[in-house]
C-alpha positions as CSV (number, residue, x, y, z in Angstrom):
1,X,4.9,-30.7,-26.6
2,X,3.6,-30.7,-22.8
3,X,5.6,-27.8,-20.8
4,X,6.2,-30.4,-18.2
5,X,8.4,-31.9,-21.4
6,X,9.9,-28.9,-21.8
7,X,10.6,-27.1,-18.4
8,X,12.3,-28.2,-15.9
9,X,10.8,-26.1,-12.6
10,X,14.4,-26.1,-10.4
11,X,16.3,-25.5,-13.8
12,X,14.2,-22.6,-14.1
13,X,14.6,-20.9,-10.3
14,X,18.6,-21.0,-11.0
15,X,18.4,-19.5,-14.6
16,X,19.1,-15.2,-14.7
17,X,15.6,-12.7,-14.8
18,X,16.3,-12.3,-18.7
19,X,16.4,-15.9,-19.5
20,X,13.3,-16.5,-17.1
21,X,11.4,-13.4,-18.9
22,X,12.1,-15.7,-21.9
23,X,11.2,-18.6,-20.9
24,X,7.7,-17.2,-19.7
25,X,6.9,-15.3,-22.6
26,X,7.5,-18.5,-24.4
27,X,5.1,-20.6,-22.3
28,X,2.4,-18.1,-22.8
29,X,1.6,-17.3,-26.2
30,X,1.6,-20.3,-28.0
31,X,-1.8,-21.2,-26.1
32,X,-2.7,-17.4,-26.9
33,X,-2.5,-18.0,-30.6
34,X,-4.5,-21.5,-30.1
35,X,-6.6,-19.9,-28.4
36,X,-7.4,-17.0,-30.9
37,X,-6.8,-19.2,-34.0
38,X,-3.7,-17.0,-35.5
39,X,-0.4,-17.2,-35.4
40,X,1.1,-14.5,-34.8
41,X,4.7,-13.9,-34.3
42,X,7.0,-14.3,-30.8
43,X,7.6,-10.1,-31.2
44,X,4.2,-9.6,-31.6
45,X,3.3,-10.8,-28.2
46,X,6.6,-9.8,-26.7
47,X,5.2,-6.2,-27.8
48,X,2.1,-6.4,-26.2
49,X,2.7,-8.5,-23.5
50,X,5.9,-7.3,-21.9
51,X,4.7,-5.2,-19.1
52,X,2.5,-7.8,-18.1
53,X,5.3,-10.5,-18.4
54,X,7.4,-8.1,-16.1
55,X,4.4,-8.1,-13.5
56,X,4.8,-11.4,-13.8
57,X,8.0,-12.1,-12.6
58,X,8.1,-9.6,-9.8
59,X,5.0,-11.7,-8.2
60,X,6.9,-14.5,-8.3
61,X,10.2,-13.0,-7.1
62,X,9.0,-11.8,-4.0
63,X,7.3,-15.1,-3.6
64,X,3.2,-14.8,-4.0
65,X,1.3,-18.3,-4.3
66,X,0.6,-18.8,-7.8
67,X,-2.5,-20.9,-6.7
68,X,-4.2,-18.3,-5.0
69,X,-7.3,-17.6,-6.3
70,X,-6.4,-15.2,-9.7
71,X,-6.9,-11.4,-9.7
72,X,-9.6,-9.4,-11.8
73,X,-8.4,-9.4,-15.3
74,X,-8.2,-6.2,-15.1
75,X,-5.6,-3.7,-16.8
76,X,-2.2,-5.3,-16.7
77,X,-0.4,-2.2,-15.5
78,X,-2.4,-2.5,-11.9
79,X,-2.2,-6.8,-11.8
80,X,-0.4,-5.9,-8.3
81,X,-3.1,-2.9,-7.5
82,X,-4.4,-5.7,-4.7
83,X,-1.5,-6.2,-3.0
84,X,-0.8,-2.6,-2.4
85,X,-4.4,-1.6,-1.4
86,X,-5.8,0.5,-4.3
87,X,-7.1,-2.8,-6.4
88,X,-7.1,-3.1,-10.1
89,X,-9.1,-0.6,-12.3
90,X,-11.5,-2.3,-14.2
91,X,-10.5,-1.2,-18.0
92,X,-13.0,-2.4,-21.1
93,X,-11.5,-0.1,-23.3
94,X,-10.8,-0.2,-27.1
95,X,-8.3,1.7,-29.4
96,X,-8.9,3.1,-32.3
97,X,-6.7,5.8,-33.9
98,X,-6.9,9.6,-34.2
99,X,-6.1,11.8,-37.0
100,X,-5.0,14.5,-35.0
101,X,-2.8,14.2,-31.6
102,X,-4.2,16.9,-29.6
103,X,-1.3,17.9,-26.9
104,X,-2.0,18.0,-23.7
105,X,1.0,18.6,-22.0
106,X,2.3,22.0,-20.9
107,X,4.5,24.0,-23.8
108,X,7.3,25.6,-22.5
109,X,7.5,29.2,-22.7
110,X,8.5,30.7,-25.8
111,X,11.9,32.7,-25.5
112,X,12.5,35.3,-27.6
113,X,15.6,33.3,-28.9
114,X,16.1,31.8,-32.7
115,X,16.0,28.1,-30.9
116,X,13.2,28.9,-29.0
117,X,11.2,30.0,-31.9
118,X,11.9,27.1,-33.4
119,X,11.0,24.7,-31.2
120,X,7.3,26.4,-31.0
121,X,7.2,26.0,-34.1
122,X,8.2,22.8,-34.3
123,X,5.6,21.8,-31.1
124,X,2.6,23.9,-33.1
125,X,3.8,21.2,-36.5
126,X,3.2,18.5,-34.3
127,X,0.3,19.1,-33.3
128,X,-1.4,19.9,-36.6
129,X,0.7,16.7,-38.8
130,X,-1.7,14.3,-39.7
131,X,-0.3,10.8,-39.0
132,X,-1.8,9.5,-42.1
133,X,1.0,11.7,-43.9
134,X,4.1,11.2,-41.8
135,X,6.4,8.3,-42.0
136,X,7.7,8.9,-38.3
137,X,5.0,8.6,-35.6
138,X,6.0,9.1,-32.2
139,X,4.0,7.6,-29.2
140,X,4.3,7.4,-25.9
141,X,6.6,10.2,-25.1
142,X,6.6,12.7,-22.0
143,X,9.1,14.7,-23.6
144,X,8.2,14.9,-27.2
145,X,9.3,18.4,-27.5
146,X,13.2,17.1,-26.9
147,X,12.8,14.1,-29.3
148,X,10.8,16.3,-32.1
149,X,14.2,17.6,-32.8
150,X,15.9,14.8,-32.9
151,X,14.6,11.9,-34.9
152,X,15.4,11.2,-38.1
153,X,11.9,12.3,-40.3
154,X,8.8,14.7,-39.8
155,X,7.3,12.9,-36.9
156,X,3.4,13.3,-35.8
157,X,2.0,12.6,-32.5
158,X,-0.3,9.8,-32.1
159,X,-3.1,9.9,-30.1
160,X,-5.3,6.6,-29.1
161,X,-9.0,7.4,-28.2
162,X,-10.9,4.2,-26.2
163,X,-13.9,2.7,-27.1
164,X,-15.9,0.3,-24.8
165,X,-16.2,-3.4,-26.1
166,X,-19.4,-5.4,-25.5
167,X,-19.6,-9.0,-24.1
168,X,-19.6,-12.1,-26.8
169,X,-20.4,-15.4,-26.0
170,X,-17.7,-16.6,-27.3
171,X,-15.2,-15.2,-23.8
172,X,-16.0,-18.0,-21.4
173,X,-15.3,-20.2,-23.9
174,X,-11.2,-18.6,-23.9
175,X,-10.9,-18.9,-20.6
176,X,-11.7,-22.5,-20.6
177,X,-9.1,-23.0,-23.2
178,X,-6.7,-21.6,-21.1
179,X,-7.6,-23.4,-17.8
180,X,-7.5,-26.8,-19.8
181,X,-4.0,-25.6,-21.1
182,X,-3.0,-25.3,-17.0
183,X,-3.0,-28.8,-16.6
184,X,0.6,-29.3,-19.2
185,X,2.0,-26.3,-17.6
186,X,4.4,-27.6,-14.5
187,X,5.8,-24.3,-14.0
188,X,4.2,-22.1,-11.5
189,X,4.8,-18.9,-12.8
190,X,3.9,-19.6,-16.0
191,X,0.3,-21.3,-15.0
192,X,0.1,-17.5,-12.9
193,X,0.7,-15.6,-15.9
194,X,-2.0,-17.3,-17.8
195,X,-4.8,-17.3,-15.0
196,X,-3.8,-14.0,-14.6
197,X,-4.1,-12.7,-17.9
198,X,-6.0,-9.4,-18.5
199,X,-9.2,-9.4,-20.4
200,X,-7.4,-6.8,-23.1
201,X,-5.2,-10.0,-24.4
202,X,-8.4,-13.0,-24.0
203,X,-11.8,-11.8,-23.7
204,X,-11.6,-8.5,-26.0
205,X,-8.3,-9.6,-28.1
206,X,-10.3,-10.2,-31.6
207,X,-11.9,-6.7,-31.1
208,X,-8.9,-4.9,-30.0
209,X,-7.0,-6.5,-32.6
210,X,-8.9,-5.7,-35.6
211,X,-9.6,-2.2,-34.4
212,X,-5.8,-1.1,-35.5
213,X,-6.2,0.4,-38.7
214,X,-3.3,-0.6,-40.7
215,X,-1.8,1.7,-43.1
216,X,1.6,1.1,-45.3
217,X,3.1,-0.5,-42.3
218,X,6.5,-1.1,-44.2
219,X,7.0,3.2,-44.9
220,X,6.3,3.6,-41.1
221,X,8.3,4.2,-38.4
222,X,7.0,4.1,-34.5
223,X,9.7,6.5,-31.8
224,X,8.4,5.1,-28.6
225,X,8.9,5.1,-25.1
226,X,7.4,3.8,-22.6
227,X,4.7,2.0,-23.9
228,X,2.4,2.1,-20.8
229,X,-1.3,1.6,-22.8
230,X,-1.9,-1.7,-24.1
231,X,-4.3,-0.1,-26.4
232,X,-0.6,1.3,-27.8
233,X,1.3,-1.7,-27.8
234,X,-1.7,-3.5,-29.5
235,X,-1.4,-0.6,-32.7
236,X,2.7,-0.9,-32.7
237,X,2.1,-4.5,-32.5
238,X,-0.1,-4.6,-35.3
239,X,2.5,-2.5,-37.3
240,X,5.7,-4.2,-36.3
241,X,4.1,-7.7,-37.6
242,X,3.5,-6.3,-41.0
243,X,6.8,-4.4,-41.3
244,X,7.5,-1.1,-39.4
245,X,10.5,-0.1,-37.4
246,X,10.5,0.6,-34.1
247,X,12.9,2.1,-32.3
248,X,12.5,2.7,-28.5
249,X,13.9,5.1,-26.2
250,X,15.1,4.7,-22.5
251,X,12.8,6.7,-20.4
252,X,14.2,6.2,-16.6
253,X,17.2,5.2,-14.5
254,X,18.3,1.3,-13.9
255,X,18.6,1.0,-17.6
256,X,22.9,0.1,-18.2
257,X,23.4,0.0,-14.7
258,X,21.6,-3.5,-13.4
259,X,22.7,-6.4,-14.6
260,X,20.3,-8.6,-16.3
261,X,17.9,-5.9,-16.3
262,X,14.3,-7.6,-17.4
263,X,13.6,-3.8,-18.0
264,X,15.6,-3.0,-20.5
265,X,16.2,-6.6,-22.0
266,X,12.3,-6.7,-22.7
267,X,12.2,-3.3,-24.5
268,X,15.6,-4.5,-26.3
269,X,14.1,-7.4,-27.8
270,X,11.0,-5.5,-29.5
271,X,13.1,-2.7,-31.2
272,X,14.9,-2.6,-34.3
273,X,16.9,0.1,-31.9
274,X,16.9,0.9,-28.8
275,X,18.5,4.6,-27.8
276,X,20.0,4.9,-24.6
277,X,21.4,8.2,-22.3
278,X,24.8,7.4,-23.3
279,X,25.4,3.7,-23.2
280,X,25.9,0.7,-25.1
281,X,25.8,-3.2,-23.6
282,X,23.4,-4.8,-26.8
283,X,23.9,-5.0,-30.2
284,X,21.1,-2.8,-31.1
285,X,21.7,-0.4,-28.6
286,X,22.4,3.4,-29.3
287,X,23.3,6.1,-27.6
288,X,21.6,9.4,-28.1
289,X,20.4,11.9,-24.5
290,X,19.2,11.2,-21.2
291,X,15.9,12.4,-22.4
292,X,13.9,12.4,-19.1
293,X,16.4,15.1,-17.9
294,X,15.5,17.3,-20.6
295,X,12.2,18.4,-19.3
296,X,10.4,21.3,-20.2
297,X,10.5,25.0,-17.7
298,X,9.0,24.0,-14.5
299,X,9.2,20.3,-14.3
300,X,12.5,20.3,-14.0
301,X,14.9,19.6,-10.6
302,X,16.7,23.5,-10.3
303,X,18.7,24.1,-7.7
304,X,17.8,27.3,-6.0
305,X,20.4,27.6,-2.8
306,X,21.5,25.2,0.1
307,X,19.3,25.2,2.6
308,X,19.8,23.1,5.9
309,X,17.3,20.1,5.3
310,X,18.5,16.9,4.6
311,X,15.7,14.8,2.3
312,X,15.7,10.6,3.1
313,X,13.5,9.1,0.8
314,X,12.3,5.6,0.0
315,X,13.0,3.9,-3.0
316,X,11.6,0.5,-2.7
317,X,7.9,0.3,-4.2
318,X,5.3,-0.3,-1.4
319,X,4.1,-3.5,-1.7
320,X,4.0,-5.5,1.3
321,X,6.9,-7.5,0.5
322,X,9.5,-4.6,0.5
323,X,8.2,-2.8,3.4
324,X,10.0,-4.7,5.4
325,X,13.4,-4.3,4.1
326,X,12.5,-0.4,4.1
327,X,11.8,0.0,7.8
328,X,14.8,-1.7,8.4
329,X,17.2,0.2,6.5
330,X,15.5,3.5,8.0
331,X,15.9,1.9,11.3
332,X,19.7,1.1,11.3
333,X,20.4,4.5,9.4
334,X,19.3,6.9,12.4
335,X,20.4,4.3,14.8
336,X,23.4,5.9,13.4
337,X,22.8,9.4,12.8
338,X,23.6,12.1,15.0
339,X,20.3,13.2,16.5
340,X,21.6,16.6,15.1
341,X,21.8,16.0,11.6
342,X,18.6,13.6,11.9
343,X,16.6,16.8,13.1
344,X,17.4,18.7,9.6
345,X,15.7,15.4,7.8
346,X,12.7,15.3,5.8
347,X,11.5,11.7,5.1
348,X,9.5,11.0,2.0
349,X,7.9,7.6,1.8
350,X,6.6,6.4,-1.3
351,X,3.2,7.3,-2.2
352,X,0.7,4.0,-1.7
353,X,-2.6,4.0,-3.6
354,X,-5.6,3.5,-1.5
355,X,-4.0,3.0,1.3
356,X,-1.4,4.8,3.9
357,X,2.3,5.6,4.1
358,X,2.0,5.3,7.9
359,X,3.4,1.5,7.7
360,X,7.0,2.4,5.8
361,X,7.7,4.9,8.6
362,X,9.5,2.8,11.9
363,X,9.3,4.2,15.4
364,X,12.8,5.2,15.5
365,X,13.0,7.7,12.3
366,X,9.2,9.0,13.1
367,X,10.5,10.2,16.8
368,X,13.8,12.1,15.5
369,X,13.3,13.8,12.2
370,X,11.9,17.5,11.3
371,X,8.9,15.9,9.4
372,X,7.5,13.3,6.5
373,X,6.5,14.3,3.3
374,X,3.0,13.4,2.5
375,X,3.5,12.9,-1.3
376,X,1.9,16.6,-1.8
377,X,4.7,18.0,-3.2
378,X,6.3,17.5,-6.5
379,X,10.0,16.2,-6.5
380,X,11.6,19.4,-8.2
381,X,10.0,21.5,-5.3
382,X,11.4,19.3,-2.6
383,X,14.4,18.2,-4.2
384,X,16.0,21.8,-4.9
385,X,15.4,23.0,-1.3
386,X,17.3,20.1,-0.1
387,X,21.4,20.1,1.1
388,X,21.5,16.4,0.2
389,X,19.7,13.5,-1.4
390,X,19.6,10.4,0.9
391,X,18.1,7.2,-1.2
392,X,17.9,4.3,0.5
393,X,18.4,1.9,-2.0
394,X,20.0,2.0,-5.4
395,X,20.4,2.2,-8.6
396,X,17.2,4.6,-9.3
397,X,16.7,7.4,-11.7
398,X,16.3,9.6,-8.6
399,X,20.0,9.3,-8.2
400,X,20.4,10.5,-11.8
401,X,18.1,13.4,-11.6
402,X,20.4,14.5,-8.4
403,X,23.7,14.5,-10.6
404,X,22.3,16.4,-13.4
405,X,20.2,18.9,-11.0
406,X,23.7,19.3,-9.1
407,X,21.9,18.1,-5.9
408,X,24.4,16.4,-3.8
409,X,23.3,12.7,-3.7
410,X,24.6,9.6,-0.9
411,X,22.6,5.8,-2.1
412,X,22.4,2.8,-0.4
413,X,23.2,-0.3,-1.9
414,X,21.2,-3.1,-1.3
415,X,23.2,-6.9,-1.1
416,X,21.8,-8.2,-4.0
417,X,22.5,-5.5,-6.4
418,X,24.4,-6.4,-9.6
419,X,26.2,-3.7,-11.6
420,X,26.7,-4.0,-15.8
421,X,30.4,-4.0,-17.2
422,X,29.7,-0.7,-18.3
423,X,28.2,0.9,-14.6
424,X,30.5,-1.0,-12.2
425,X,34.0,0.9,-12.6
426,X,32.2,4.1,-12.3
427,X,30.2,2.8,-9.0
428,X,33.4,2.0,-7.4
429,X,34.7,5.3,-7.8
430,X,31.5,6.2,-6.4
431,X,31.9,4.7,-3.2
432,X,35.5,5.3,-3.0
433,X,33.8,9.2,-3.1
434,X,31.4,8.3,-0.3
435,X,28.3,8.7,-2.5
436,X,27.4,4.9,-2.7
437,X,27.6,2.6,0.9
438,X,27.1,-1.1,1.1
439,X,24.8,-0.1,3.9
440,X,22.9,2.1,5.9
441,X,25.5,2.3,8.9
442,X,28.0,3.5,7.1
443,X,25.8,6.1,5.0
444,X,25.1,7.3,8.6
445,X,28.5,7.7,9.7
446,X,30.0,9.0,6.5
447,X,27.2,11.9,7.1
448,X,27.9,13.0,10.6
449,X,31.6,14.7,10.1
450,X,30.5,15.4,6.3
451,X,31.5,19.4,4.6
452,X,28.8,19.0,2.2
453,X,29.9,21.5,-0.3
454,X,33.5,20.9,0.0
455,X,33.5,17.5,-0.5
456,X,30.3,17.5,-3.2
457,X,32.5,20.4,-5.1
458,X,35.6,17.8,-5.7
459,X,33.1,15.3,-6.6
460,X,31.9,17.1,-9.6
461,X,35.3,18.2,-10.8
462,X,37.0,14.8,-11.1
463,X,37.5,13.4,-13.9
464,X,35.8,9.7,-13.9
465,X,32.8,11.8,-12.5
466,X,32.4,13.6,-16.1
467,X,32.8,10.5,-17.5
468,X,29.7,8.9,-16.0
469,X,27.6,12.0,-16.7
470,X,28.8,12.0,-20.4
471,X,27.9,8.0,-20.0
472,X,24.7,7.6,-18.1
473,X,23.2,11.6,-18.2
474,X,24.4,12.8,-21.6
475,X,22.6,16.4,-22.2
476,X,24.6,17.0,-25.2
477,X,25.3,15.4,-29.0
């Protein structure tokens, strides 16, 4: 069936970003497994596919031509490299397995407590377990030494090695399969998606494919999070089609709190579990710890004292379609400000590969604050020298890291922002408390008369504030 049979274009712009994630992963692999000649199931590609897919969407949310001329088929995690001014990396890289996961991440220091000699000893076991011999393979963790502890069976680390893949023939060939399979597709996005698609899932899919070893599939289990590789979602692919569990893990902020979260629904849908920081809104969800807050000595937010600097910083990514809507917030903010509390600020733009922050800095806000962050610093070294957290837009995990850290945090909430059952009686108390504004003007003028500490101290004492940590930051079982 012809997707102009199937798709009806204005349906589509009116349906929610879950359905429409749907609805795109559906138009694209069917001509992905005519193209290859298998059949593979829907979760297979959903697992390999669903960054991309995300990529996807946002192009087309913020408006991009679909007809322009396609990007590099380059890695899928930089498809939007060339609109922020770094470019795509060129990635001709193949996975195959290691025996061994050789850690490279920093152990935390050994303290001359029972716990903390057992959690060496539990890091020195993972790296030495052979991931032939366990039946619990974790992947794609930053903090493995939390989730060691946790999960259900001896786990091992797995480690994917890349291996370049030459040219065959046979590529050009693909890619005029899919250009002939452009002309049934009505949908815009969907024809974007598959002009865009990286060489990993056309070009070098037989070779990437067939280099996943394997092994027992239906006595393994995969603990992932983030699955960021592709040559990592190609071996859990691989897996989950012959009969492994997955189980994934929340590994940021937004997660429970937006509704119709692509994010999370797209991680959902690919796990036989998905373990959140302390909520439930899906059937296979399960709560377990906010395990990003759990970092290892030394990457972590610490409050040291108060000091008098007041930290703005952007939130919005800075592609060229949110810049925009960033200067503007900045602007109408210290239109507002007292010039005396704008002089303790320290504005942090987002960093932009390749190119300069210069552009997400207005005239206004560069003329009255004490200075702007180049990106050098890490956030736990800026963060715990600063009185307050000012985020101009909202929900983000920096907000989260504040609570736990004990950093005193006010957000701005952008129009279009849609809270879960679960987040939204918490986020009125939040503004009711001043921490959350509709907009920037009244951020600004809740900030001018503000007793920091006074009014942050009856924040973290109230009751419903608990509540949400135990909901959305949970450090305990």
């Amino acid at each position: 069936m012809k997707d102009s049979e199937r798709y009806d274009p204005q349906e589509l712009a009116s349906l929610s970003p879950t359905v429409r994630y749907d609805r795109l992963l559906e138009a694209v692999f069917p001509h992905l497994n005519a193209v290859h000649g298998i059949d593979r199931s829907r979760r297979y590609w959903a697992i390999v596919l669903h960054r991309y897919l995300r990529k996807c969407l946002m192009a087309g949310d913020v408006g991009l031509d679909p007809e322009r001329p396609a990007l590099p088929p380059t890695h899928d995690n930089d498809i939007l490299g060339a609109y922020v001014g770094g470019g795509g990396k060129q990635t001709n890289l193949a996975s195959r397995p290691s025996m061994l996961r050789r850690v490279k991440k920093r152990l935390p220091a050994i303290h001359p407590s029972p716990a903390g000699v057992r959690t060496w000893l539990r890091l020195r076991q993972l790296r030495t377990t052979l991931v032939d011999r366990s039946p619990s393979i974790l992947f794609g963790f930053h903090y493995f030494h939390v989730v060691a502890d946790l999960v259900e069976q001896p786990s091992a680390m797995l480690q994917l090695p890349r291996q370049a893949i030459p040219a065959s023939p046979a590529w050009d060939a693909r890619r005029e399969a899919l250009a002939d399979a452009e002309s049934d597709v009505v949908w815009p996005l969907a024809r974007l998606a598959l002009r865009w698609l990286p060489t990993w899932y056309v070009e070098e899919f037989d070779a990437r494919d067939a280099s996943v070893p394997v092994r027992d599939p239906t006595e393994r289990e995969f603990h992932a999070s983030f699955l960021w590789s592709p040559e990592g979602r190609f071996f859990i692919a691989r897996h989950v089609e012959e009969g492994s569990a997955l189980t994934m893990y929340q590994h940021a902020g937004t997660y429970g709190e937006l509704a119709e979260d692509v994010a999370h629904h797209s991680e959902a849908v690919i796990s036989d579990r998905f373990r959140t920081w302390g909520w439930e809104l899906l059937p296979g969800d399960s709560p377990l710890l906010a395990l990003r807050l759990l970092k290892p000595p030394g990457q972590t937010i610490r409050r040291l004292r108060p000091v008098p600097r007041w930290l703005y910083i952007h939130i919005r990514d800075p592609y060229p379609w949110f810049i925009g809507e960033t200067v503007e917030t900045q602007d109408r903010f210290f239109a507002e400000l007292q010039v005396a509390k704008a002089a303790k600020v320290l504005l942090r733009p987002r960093a932009v590969p390749g190119g300069s922050s210069d552009p997400q800095i207005g005239p206004r806000a560069r003329s009255v604050v004490a200075g702007i962050d180049g990106g050098t610093l890490s956030w736990a070294k800026v963060g715990n020298r600063s009185e307050i957290v000012i985020l101009d837009a909202f929900p983000t995990t920096l907000f989260l890291e504040c609570l736990h850290a004990g950093i005193p945090v006010v957000a701005i909430v952008p129009e279009t922002v849609c809270f879960t059952e679960v987040a939204a009686p918490f986020y009125e108390e939040f503004a009711r408390a001043g921490i959350l504004h509709a907009n920037p003007e009244s951020a600004a003028r809740f900030l001018n008369s503000l007793d920091i500490p006074r009014w942050w101290s009856e924040v973290e004492s109230s009751t419903w504030f608990q509540e949400y940590m135990r909901t959305f930051c949970r450090t305990e079982l």
